[in-house]
C-alpha positions as CSV (number, residue, x, y, z in Angstrom):
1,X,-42.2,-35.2,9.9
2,X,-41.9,-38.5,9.0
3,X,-43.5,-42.2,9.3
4,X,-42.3,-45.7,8.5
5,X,-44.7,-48.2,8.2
6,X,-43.8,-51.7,8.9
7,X,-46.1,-54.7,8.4
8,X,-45.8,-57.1,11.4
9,X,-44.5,-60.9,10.5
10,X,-45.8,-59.7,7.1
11,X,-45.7,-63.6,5.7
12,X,-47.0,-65.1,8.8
13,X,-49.9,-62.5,9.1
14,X,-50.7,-62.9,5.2
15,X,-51.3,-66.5,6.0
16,X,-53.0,-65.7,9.5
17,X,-55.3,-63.2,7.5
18,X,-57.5,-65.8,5.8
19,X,-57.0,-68.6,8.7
20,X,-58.8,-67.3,11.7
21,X,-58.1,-70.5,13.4
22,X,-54.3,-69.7,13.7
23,X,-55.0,-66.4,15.7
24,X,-52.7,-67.3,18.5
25,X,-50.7,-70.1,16.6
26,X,-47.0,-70.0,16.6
27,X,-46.5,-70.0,13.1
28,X,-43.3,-70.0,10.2
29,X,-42.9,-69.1,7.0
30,X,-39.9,-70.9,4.2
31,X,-37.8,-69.8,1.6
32,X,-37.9,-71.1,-1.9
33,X,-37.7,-74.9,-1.6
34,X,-38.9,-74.7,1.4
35,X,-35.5,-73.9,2.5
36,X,-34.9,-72.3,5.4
37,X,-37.3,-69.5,7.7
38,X,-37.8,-66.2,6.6
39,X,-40.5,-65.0,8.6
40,X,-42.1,-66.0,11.9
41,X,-44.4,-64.8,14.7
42,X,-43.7,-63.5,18.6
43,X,-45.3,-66.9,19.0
44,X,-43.0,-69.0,17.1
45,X,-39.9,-66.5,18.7
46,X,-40.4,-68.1,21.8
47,X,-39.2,-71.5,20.7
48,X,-36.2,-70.1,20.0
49,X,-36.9,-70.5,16.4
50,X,-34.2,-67.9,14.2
51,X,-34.4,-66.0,11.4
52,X,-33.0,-68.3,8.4
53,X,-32.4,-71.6,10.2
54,X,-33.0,-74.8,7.7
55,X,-36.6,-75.8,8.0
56,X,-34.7,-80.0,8.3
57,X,-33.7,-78.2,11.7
58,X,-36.5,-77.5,13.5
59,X,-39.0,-79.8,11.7
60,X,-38.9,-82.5,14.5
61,X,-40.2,-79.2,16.7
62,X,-42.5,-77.6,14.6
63,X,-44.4,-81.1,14.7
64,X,-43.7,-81.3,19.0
65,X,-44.8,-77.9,19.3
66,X,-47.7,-77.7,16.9
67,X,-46.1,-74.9,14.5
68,X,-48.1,-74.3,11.9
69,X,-45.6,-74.1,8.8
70,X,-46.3,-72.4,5.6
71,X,-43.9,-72.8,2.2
72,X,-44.2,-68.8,0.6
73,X,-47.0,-67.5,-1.4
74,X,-45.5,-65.1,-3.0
75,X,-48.8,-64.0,-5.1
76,X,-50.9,-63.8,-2.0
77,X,-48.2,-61.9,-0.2
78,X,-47.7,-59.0,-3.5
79,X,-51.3,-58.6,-3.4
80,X,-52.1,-58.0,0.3
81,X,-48.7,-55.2,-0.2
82,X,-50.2,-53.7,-2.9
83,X,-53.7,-53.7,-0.7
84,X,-51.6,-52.2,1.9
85,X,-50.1,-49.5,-0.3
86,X,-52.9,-48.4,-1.6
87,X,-54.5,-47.6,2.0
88,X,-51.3,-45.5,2.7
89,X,-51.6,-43.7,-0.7
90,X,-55.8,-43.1,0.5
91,X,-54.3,-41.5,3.5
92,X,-51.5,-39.3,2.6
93,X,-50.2,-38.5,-0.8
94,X,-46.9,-39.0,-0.5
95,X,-45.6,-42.6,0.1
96,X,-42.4,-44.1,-0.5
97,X,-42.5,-48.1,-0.9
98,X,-39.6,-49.0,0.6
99,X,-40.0,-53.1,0.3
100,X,-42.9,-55.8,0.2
101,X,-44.3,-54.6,4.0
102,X,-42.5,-51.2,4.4
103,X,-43.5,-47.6,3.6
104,X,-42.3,-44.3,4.4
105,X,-44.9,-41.7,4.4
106,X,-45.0,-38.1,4.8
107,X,-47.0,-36.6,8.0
108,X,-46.6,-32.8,7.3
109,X,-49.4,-31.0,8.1
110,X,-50.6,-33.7,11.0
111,X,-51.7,-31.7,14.3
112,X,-51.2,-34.8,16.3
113,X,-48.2,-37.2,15.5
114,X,-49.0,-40.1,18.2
115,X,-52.6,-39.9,17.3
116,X,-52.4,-39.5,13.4
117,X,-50.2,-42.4,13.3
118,X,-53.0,-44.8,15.9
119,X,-55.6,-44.4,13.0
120,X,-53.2,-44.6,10.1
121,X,-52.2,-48.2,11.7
122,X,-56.4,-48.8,12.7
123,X,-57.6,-48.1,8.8
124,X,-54.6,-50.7,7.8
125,X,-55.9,-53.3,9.8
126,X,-59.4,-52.5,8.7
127,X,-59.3,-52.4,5.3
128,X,-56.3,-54.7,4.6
129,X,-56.6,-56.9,8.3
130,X,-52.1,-56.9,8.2
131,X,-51.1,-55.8,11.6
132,X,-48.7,-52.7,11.6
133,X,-46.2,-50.8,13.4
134,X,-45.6,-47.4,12.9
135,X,-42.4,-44.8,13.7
136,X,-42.8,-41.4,13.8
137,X,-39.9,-39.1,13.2
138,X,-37.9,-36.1,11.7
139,X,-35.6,-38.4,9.7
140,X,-35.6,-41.2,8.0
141,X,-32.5,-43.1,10.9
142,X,-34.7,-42.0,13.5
143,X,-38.0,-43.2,12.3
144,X,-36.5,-46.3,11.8
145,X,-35.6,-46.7,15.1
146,X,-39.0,-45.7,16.6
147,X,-40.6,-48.4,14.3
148,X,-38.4,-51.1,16.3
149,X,-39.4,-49.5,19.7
150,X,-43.2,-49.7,18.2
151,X,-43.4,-53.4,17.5
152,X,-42.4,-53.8,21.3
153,X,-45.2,-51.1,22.5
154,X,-48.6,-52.0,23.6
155,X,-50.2,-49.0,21.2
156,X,-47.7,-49.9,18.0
157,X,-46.9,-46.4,17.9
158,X,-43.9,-44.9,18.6
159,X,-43.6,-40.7,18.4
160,X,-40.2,-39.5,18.1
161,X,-41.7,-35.5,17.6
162,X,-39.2,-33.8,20.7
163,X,-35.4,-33.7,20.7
164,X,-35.8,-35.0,24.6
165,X,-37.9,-38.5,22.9
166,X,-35.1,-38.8,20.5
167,X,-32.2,-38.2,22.9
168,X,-33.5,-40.7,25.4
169,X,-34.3,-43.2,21.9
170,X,-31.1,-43.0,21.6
171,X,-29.7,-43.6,25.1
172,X,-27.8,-47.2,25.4
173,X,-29.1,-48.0,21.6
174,X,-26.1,-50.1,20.3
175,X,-24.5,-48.3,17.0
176,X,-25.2,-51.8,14.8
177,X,-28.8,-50.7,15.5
178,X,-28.9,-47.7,13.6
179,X,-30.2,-47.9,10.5
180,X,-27.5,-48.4,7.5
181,X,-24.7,-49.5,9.6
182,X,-24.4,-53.3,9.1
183,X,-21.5,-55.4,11.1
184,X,-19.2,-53.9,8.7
185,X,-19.6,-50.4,9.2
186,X,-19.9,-51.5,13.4
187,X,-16.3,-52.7,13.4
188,X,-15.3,-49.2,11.8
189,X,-16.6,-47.4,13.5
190,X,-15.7,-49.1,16.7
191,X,-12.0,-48.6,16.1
192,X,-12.3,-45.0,15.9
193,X,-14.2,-45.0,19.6
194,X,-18.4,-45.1,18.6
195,X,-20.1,-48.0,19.6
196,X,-23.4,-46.4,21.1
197,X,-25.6,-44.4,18.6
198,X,-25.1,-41.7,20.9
199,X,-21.8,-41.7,20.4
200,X,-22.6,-41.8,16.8
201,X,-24.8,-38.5,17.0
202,X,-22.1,-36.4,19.1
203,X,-18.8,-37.7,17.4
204,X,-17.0,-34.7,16.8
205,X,-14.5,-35.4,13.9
206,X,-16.5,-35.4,10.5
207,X,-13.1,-36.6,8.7
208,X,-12.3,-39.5,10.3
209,X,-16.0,-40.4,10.4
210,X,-15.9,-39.7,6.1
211,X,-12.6,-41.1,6.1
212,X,-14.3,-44.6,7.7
213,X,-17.5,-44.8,6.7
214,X,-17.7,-42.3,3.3
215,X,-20.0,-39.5,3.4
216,X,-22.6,-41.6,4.4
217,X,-21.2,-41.4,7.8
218,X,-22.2,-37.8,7.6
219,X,-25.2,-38.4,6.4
220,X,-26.3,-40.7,9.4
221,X,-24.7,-38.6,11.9
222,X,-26.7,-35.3,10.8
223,X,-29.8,-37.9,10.6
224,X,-29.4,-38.8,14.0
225,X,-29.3,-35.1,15.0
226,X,-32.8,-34.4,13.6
227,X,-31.3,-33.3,10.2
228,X,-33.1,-35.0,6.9
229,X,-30.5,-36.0,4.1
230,X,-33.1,-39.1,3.1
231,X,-35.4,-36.6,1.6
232,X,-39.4,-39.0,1.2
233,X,-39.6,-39.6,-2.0
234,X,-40.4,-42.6,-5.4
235,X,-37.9,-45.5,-5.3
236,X,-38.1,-44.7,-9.1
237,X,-34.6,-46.1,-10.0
238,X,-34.6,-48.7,-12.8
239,X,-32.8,-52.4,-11.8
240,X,-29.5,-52.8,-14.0
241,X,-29.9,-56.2,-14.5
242,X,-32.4,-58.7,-13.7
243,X,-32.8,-62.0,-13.3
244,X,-34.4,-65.1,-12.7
245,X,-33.5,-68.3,-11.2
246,X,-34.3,-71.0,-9.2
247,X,-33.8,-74.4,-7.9
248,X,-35.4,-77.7,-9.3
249,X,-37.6,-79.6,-6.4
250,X,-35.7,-82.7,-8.2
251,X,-32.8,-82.4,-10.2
252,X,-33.6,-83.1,-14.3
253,X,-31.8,-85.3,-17.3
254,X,-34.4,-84.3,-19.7
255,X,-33.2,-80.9,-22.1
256,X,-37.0,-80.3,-22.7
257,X,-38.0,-79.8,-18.6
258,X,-34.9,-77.2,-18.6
259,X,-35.6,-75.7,-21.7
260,X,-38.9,-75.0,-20.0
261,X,-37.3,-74.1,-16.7
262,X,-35.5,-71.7,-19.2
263,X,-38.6,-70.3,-21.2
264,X,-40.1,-69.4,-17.9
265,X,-37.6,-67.7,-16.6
266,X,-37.0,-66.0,-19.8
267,X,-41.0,-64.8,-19.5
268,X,-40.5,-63.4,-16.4
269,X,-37.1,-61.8,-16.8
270,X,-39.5,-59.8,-19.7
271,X,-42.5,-59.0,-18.1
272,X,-40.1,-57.1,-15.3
273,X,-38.1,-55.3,-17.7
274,X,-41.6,-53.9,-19.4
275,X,-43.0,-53.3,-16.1
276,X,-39.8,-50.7,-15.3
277,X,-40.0,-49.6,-19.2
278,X,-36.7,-51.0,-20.1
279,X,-35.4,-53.2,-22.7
280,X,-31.8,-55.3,-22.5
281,X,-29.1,-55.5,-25.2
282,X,-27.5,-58.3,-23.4
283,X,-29.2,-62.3,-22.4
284,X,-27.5,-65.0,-20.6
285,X,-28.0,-68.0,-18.9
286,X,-27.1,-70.6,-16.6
287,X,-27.8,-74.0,-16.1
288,X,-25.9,-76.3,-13.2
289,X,-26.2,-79.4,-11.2
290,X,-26.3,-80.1,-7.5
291,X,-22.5,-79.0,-6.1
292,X,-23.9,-81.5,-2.8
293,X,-24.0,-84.5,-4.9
294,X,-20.4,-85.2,-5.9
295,X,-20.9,-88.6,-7.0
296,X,-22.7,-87.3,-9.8
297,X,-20.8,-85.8,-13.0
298,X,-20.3,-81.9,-12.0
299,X,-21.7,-79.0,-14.6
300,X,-21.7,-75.4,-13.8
301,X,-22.5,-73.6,-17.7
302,X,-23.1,-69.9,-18.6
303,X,-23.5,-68.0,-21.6
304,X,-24.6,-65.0,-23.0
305,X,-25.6,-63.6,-26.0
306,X,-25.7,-60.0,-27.7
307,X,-28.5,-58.6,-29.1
308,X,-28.6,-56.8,-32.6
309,X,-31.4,-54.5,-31.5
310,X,-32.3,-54.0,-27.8
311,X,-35.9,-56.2,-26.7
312,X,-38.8,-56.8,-23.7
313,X,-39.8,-59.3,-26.3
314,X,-40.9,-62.3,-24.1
315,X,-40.6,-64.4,-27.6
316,X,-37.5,-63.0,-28.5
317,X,-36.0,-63.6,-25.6
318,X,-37.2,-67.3,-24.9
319,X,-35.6,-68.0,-28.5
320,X,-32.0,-66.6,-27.6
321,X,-32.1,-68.2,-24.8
322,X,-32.7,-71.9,-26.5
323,X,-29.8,-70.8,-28.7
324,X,-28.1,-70.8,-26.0
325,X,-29.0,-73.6,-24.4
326,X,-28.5,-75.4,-27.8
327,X,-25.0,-74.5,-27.4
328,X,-23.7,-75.8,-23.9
329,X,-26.1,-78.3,-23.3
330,X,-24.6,-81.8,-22.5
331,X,-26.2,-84.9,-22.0
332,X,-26.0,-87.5,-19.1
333,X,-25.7,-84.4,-16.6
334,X,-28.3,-83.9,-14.2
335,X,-29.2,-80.1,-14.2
336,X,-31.0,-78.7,-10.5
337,X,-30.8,-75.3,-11.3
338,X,-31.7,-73.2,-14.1
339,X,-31.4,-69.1,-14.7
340,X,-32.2,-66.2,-17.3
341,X,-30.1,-63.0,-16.5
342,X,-31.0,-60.0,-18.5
343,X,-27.9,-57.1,-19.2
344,X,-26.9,-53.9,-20.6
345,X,-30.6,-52.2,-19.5
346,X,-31.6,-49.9,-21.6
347,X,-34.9,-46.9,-21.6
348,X,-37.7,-48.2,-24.0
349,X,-37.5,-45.1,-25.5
350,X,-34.0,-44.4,-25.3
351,X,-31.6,-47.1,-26.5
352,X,-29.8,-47.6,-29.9
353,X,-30.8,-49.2,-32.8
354,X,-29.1,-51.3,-35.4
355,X,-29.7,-50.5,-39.3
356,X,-29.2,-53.6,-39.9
357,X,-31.5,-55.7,-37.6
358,X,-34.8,-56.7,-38.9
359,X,-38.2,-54.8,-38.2
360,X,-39.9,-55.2,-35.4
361,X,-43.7,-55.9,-35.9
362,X,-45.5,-53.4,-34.0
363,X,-48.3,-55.6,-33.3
364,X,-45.5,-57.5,-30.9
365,X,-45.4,-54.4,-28.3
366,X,-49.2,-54.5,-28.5
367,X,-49.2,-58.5,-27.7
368,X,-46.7,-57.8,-24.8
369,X,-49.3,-55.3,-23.2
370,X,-52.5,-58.0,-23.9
371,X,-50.5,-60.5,-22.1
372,X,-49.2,-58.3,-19.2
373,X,-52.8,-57.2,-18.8
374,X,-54.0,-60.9,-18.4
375,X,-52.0,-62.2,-16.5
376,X,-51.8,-58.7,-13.9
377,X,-55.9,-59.6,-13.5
378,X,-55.7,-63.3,-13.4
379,X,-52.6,-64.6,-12.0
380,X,-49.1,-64.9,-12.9
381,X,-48.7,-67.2,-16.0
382,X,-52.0,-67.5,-17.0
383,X,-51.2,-66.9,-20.5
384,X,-47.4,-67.8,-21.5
385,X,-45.9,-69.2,-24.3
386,X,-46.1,-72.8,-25.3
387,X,-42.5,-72.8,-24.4
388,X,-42.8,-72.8,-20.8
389,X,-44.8,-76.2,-20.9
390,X,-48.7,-76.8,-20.1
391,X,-46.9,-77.0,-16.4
392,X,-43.8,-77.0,-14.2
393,X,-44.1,-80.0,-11.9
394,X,-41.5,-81.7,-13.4
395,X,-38.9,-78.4,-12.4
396,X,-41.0,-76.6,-10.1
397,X,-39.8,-75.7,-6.7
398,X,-40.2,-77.3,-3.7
399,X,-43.5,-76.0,-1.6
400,X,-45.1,-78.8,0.1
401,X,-46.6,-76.3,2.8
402,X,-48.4,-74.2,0.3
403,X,-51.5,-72.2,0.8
404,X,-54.5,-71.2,-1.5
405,X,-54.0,-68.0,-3.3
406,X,-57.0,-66.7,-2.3
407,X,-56.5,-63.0,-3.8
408,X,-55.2,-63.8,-7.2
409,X,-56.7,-67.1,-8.3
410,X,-60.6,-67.8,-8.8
411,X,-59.8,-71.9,-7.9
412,X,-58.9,-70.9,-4.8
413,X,-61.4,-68.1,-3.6
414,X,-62.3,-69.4,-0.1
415,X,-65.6,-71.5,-0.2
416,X,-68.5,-70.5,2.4
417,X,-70.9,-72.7,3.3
């Protein structure tokens, strides 16, 4: 048997966590720039408020309706997951991180589903303080959909243990609710006759259902029917290519604020490919300027460079990357939006080498640990190269809504008096 645990309004509740005073508060969480919402609470639902809508939209309403709004904090949110994690990994030893406030866990061995999954969710909220809602159920499909029936339950717990709870689960559930079929999939499968998940679970031709929807079809429908084809298990696969990008608060003339935008992104691209034990053959990058602001002379560059020998090497990278930038920059363009986009991923210890390239100091793999170290303890960027600026107001995004990171920064520890 399965669970899934889902952290409620995971942002919002992050932010709620350390402000006691916003216990019944409607409250909203933005994007990057303070864009647009990407979480929000029951409270905050019942002004109608939707997922993703452009914070300029509802801004007049937020101040009408007293909403408190937050820009995202990402540090503060990583570290209350990782909290979160770890309570789950105390609990049972088998967890499967599914994203930033969702894990699956394995229940095997629990006498009592409904009541192993009531203090799972009560030591959460004890040790941690994040609200949770927890699905309990043979397959993977199915436990997600008891985890949506348990964030609407007065006990968040939902115990999906007897064919007779799944089958009446199930009853009336629209197929786009079923977990893995998105609106494309719905119209599929809607022209061969499904559009319940019961009609899903009982379909009776397994070749037009591969034919539509590939053997995943199959693999949801025998899900459905109590059958496990999502076997629990490490989300160990290493990203192909990574990247890192982002928006300028205020679009930038000056080549040494983007060539800092670019060092950044450069250190971070690194630090992830180290943390998966990867290197990357391949760098590129981009630099643009604001699309919305046609008056304005248009630039949308991107380059890429190989490499001679395969790197993690923040340094390394930083300098192809000003090569690069060297190369298509052009003045009297007004860049908003820089990017570092690392290809070809390689294993650490399994990539090729050139006979030709130069020798890597070894004491460079031990500098990229020190620094990973650091900065893992004492916050992201703490110690970067002097490439990446003393700071990043002049390129920095947009978050004039910004909490205190009050997990990950020892400025901003919460004072008591």
């Amino acid at each position: 048997m399965l669970a899934v645990v889902d952290c409620n309004a995971f942002y919002c509740n992050c932010e709620r966590l350390f402000r006691p005073d916003l216990k019944n508060t409607p409250i909203v969480v933005l994007s990057n720039n303070d864009g647009c919402v990407i979480s929000r609470t029951p409270e905050a639902k019942k002004f109608d408020i939707a997922m993703g809508v452009p914070y300029h939209h509802i801004s007049k309403l937020c101040r009408e309706k007293k909403i408190a709004v937050f820009s995202s904090n990402f540090a503060l949110y990583t570290n209350l997951s990782h909290r979160v994690m770890s309570v789950l990994k105390s609990i049972t030893s088998r967890v499967e991180v599914y994203s930033v406030d969702e894990a699956f866990i394995d229940l095997s061995g629990a006498r009592d589903f409904f009541h192993e999954g009531q203090y799972i969710k009560a030591e959460v909220e004890r040790l941690v303080g994040i609200p949770v809602s927890i699905g309990i159920a043979p397959t993977k499909t199915l436990a997600k959909m008891a985890v949506e029936m348990a964030k609407k339950s007065h006990f968040g717990v939902i115990s999906l243990d007897t064919k007779k709870k799944q089958l009446d689960a199930l009853k009336g559930l629209p197929v786009s609710a079923v977990w893995g079929v998105g609106h494309g999939r719905q119209l599929r499968l809607q022209s061969i006759g499904i559009k319940t998940a019961t009609d899903l679970m009982n379909y009776k031709n397994p070749l037009l259902l591969r034919k539509n929807l590939t053997k995943l079809g199959e693999q949801i429908q025998d899900e459905l029917n109590g059958i496990q084809c999502f076997p629990l298990g490490e989300r160990t696969e290493k990203k192909k290519s990574i990247s890192s990008t982002r928006t300028f608060s205020q679009a930038s003339y000056d080549k040494i604020v983007v060539s800092q935008a670019i060092a950044t992104h450069a250190s971070d691209v690194a630090c992830e490919l180290r943390m998966q034990g990867s290197v990357c053959k391949k760098i590129a990058i981009m630099i643009r300027s604001n699309p919305f602001q046609s008056f304005h002379e248009q630039y949308n560059g991107m380059l890429a460079a190989n490499l001679l020998t395969p790197t993690s090497n923040t340094f390394e990278l930083i300098k192809i990357a000003f090569e690069l930038l060297d190369e298509m920059w052009k003045h009297g363009i007004s860049i908003h939006k820089a990017g570092v986009f690392a290809l070809d991923i390689q294993d650490e210890h399994e990539h090729e080498v050139d006979l030709f390239a130069p020798i890597i100091d070894p004491r460079q793999a031990e500098l990229m640990r020190t620094i990973d170290c650091i900065n893992d303890r004492e916050g992201p960027r703490m110690v970067r190269s002097a490439a990446c600026g003393t700071d990043n107001k002049a390129w920095a995004m947009r978050q004039n809504m910004l909490s205190p990171r009050y997990t990950t920064s020892w400025i901003d520890l919460p004072m008591v008096r």
